[in-house]
Steps between C-alpha positions, in 0.01 A plus 500: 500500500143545618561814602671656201224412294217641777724809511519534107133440468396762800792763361431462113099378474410698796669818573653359804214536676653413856124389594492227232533153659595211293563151625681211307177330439273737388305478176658778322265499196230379614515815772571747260826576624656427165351563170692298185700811452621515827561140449720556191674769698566268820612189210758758369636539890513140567737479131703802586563440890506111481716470205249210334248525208119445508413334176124551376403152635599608826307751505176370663290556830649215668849687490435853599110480686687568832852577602548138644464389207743752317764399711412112461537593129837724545633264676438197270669670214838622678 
């Protein structure tokens, strides 16, 4: 799961810029990696691939700062 999500973020955020290296535990905000559109964007991914739905109050840093802790939150609500 890790890797669809790096993938989607490097292909759709990024260009698929083959140089771009992005590890499970990396501060993707905090980096600059993802801006809050590009967070919207990578929310609507998660709903669509995933087949859940991110309510508002879901919606916080704790849940999407890294893509560990995307998948801990994908895989809490399946």
């Amino acid at each position: 799961m890790d890797k669809q999500l790096i993938t989607y973020i490097k292909d759709e955020l990024h260009a698929g810029d083959a140089g771009l290296e992005i590890t499970p535990q990396d501060d993707l905000l905090g980096s600059g990696l993802v801006e809050s559109m590009g967070m919207m964007k990578i929310i609507g991914f998660i709903e669509n691939q995933y087949g859940i739905t991110v309510p508002p109050r879901d919606m916080t840093i704790e849940n999407f700062l890294t893509v560990e802790a995307m998948v801990n939150y994908i895989s809490s609500r399946q």
